[in-house]
C-alpha positions in Angstrom: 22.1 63.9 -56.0 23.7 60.3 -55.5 21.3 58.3 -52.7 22.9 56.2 -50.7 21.8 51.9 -50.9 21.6 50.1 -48.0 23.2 46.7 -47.7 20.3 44.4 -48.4 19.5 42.4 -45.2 19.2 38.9 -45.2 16.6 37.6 -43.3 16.0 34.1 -42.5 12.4 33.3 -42.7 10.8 31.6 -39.4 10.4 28.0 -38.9 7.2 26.5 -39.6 7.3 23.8 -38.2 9.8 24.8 -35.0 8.6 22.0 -32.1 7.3 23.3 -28.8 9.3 23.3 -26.1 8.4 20.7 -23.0 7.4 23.3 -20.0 9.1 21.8 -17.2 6.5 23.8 -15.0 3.3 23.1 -17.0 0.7 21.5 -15.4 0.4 18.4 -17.3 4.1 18.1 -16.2 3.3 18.6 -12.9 0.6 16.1 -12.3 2.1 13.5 -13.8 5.3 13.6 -11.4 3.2 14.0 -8.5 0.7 11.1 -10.0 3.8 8.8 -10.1 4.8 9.5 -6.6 1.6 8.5 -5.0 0.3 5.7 -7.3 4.0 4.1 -6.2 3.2 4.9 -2.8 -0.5 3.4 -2.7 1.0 0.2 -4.4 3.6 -0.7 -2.1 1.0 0.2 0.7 -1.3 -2.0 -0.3 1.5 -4.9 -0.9 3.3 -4.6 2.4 0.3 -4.9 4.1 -1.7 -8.2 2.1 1.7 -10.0 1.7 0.9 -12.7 3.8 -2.4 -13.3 2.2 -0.8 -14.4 -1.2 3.0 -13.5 -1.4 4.2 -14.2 -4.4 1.3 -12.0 -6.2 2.1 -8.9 -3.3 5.5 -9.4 -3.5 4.9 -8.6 -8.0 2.7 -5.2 -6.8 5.3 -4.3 -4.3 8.0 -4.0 -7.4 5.7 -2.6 -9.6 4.9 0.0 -7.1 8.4 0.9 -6.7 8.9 1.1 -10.3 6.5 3.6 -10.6 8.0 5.5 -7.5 11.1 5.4 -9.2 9.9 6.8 -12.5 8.4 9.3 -10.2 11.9 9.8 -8.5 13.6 10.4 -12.1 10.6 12.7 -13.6 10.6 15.5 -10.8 14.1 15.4 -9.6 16.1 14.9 -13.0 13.3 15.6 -15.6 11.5 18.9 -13.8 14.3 20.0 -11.8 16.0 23.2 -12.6 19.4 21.7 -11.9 20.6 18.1 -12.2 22.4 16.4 -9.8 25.5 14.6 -10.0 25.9 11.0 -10.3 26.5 10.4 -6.1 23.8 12.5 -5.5 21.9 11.0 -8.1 22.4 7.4 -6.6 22.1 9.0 -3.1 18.7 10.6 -4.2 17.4 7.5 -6.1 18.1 5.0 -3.0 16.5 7.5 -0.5 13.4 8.3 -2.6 12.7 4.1 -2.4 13.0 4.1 1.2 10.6 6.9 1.3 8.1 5.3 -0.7 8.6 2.1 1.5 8.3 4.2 4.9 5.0 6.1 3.2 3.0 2.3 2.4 4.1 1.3 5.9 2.6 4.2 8.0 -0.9 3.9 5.0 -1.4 0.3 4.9 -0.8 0.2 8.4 -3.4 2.8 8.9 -5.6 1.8 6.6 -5.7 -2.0 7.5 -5.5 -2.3 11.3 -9.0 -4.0 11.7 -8.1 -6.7 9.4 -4.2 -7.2 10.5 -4.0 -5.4 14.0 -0.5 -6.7 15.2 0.9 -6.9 12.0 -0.3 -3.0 11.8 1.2 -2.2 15.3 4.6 -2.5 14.3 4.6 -1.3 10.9 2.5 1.9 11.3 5.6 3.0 13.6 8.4 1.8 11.9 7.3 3.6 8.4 7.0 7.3 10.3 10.3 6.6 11.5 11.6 5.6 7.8 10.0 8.0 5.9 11.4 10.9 8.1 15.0 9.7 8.1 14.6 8.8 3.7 12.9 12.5 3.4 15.8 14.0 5.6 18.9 12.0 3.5 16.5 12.9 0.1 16.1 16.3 0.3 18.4 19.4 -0.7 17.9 21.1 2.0 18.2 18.0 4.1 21.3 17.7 6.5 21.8 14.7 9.3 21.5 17.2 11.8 17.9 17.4 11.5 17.9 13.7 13.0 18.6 15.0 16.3 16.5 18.2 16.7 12.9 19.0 18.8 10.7 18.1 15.5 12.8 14.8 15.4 12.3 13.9 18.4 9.0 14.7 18.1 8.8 12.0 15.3 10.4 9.5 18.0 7.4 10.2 20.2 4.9 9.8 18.1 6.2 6.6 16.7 6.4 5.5 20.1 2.8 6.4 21.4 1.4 4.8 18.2 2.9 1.9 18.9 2.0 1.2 22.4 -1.4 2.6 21.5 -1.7 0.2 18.3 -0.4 -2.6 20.2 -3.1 -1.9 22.6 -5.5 -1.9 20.5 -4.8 -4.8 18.8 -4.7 -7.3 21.9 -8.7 -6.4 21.9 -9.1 -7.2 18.4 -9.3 -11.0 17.0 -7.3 -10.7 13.9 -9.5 -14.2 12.9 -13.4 -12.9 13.3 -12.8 -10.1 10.7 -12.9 -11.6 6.9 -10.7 -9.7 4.7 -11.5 -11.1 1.1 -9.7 -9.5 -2.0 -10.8 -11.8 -4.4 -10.6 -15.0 -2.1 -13.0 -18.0 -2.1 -16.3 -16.5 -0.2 -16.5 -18.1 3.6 -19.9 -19.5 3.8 -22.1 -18.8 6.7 -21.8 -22.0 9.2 -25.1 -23.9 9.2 -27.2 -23.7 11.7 -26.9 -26.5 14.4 -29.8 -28.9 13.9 -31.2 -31.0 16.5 -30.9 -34.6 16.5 -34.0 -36.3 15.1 -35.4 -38.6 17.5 -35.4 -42.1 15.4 -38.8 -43.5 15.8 -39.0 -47.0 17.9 -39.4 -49.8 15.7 -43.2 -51.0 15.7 -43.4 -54.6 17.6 -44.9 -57.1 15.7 -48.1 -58.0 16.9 -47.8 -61.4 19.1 -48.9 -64.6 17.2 -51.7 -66.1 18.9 -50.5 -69.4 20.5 -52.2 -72.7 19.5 -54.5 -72.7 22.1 -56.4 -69.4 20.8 -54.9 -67.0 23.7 -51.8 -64.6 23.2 -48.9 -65.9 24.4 -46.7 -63.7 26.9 -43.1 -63.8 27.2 -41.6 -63.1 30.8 
C-alpha cells in the first residue's frame, strides 16, 4: 500500500506589523475635511468684513483663511474622493473652491456684522450669494453652466436683489458711528459730563481809608 505525499505548501506567515490602511470614509477623515472648509470660511468672513478697521492684520487672516480653505479643497476632493481629477479640472476645481469660500465670508460677515458696518454689509451680503452660487455651480461635478440660467437661479437673482434693497434700507436708519465695535481697540471713554461754569467770586473791596479829617471819604 504506497500513500500518496502531498506537495508541501508554502505558506507565507502574516505580517505583524502590516500598517492600517487610511479609511477615506472614516469619521476622523470626515470631520477634518469638513472642519477645514468652514474654519476657512469663518476666517475670510471675519477678515472681509473688519478690513477697514486694521488692514494690513485682516488682509494676513484673509490668506490664512484661504489656506486653510484650500487644504480643505485638496483633502475632500483629491484626498477623500473616490476618483481624482485631472490636472484642468484640478486647477478648475481649486480656483472655484476659493471663490466659494470668498462668496460664503461675504454673505456671513455681512450677516453677521450689519449693525456695526451697515452699508458696507448692504453690498456685500448680496454680492457673496451671487458668488458662491456661480463658484458652487463651476465647482461641482454635477455642475453645468446651464444651471446659471434656470428658475432656482433666478431665484438666487431675486433674493440677492431684495436683500440688497432691504439691507440698504436698513442701513440709511442705522449710524454706522454711534455703534462701537472694539476687537481689541483702545476702550472709548465715556464723555464727561458737562459741568457748569463756576461763578468766580467778586473780589472783596478793600475797606475805604478813613480821610484825614476822621470821616470816610467817597469817591463819585
Amino acid at each position: 500500500m504506497t500513500t500518496v505525499l502531498e506537495p508541501e505548501r508554502h505558506q507565507t506567515p502574516a505580517s505583524k506589523h502590516r500598517r492600517p490602511t487610511f479609511d477615506k470614509k472614516s469619521l476622523p477623515a470626515r470631520y477634518s475635511g469638513q472642519m477645514l472648509y468652514f474654519l476657512g470660511a469663518a476666517l475670510i468672513a471675519g477678515a472681509v468684513v473688519h478690513y477697514p478697521i486694521n488692514p494690513s492684520l485682516y488682509a494676513i487672516i484673509c490668506v490664512v483663511g484661504a489656506f486653510v480653505f484650500l487644504l480643505g479643497t485638496i483633502l475632500n476632493e483629491f484626498v477623500l474622493a473616490d476618483e481624482r481629477p485631472v490636472l484642468r479640472q484640478a486647477v478648475s476645481l481649486v480656483a472655484f473652491s476659493l471663490l466659494l469660500s470668498f462668496g460664503v465670508g461675504l454673505v456671513g460677515g455681512g450677516i453677521q456684522h450689519f449693525e456695526q458696518f451697515p452699508e458696507r454689509s448692504a453690498w456685500m451680503t448680496p454680492v457673496g450669494l451671487l458668488m458662491s452660487y456661480v463658484a458652487f455651480v463651476a465647482k461641482d461635478s454635477k455642475g453645468r453652466w446651464r444651471h446659471l440660467v434656470t428658475p432656482f437661479a433666478a431665484g438666487v437673482v431675486v433674493l440677492a436683489a431684495l436683500a440688497w434693497l432691504g439691507m440698504t434700507a436698513l442701513a440709511g436708519t442705522i449710524s454706522s458711528d454711534g455703534h462701537s465695535h472694539d476687537h481689541g481697540s483702545t476702550t472709548q471713554t465715556p464723555a464727561e459730563p458737562e459741568q457748569a461754569p463756576v461763578e468766580q467770586d467778586h473780589p472783596a473791596e478793600a475797606p475805604a481809608e478813613p480821610a484825614e479829617d476822621g470821616h470816610t471819604s467817597h469817591s463819585h
